[in-house]
Structure formats: C-alpha cells, structure tokens
C-alpha positions in Angstrom: 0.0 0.0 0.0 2.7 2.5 -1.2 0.6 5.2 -2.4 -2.1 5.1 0.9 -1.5 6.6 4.4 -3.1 5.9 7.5 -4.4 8.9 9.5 -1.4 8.8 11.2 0.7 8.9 8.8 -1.3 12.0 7.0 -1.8 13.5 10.9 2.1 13.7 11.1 2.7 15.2 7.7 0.0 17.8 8.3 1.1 18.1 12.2 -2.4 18.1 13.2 -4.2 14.8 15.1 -6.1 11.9 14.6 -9.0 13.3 15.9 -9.0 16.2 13.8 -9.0 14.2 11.1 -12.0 12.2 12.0 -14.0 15.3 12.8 -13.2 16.3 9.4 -14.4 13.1 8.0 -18.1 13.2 10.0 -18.1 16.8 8.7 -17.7 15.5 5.0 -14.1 18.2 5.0 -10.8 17.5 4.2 -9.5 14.7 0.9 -11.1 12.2 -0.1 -10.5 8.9 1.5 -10.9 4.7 1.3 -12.5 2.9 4.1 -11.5 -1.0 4.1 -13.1 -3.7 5.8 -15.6 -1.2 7.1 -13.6 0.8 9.8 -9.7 0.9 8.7 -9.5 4.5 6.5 -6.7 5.3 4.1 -5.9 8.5 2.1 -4.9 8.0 -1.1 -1.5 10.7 -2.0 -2.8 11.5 -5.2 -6.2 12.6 -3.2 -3.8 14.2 -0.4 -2.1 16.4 -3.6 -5.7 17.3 -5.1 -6.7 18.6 -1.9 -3.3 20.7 -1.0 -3.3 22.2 -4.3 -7.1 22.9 -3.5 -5.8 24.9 -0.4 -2.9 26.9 -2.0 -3.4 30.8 -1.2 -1.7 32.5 -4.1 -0.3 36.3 -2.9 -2.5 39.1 -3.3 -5.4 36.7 -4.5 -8.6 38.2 -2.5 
C-alpha cells in the first residue's frame, strides 16, 4: 500500500491529530479517502495532492 497513508501517517505530515481528522471526516471536509473492511481508513497521496493544491493561497489573491 505505497501510495495510501493511514491517518497517522497523514496526521504527522499535516502536524495536526487523529482526531482532527475524524471530525473532518463526520463533517464531509478535508481529501477524499478509502475505508476498508468497514472501519480501517486510508488517504490516497494522489487525493492528499488534489486537496493541497485545492488549499494553496496564491499572494494578493482576495
């Protein structure tokens, strides 16, 4: 599974928790993710990129 993280592994990258990440989830915010075998929950990176570029703030864009 090379190209999924955990929550985690996407918490650490971000340097945010677990449980923000699951709040966002509920909410319906934040990438899109893969739930397998009903509870375990993966982020795919090419979902992770799509949402950071998604989030970029240019300079002196209003």
């Amino acid at each position: 599974m090379g190209d999924l993280l955990n929550p985690d592994e996407l918490a650490t990258r971000w340097g945010t928790s677990r449980a923000v990440l699951a709040q966002w989830r509920y909410l319906g915010r934040g990438p899109a993710y893969v739930k397998v075998g009903g509870k375990r929950v993966f982020y795919r990176l090419s979902d992770i990129a799509d949402y950071e570029n998604s989030r970029t703030v240019k300079p002196g864009a209003a």
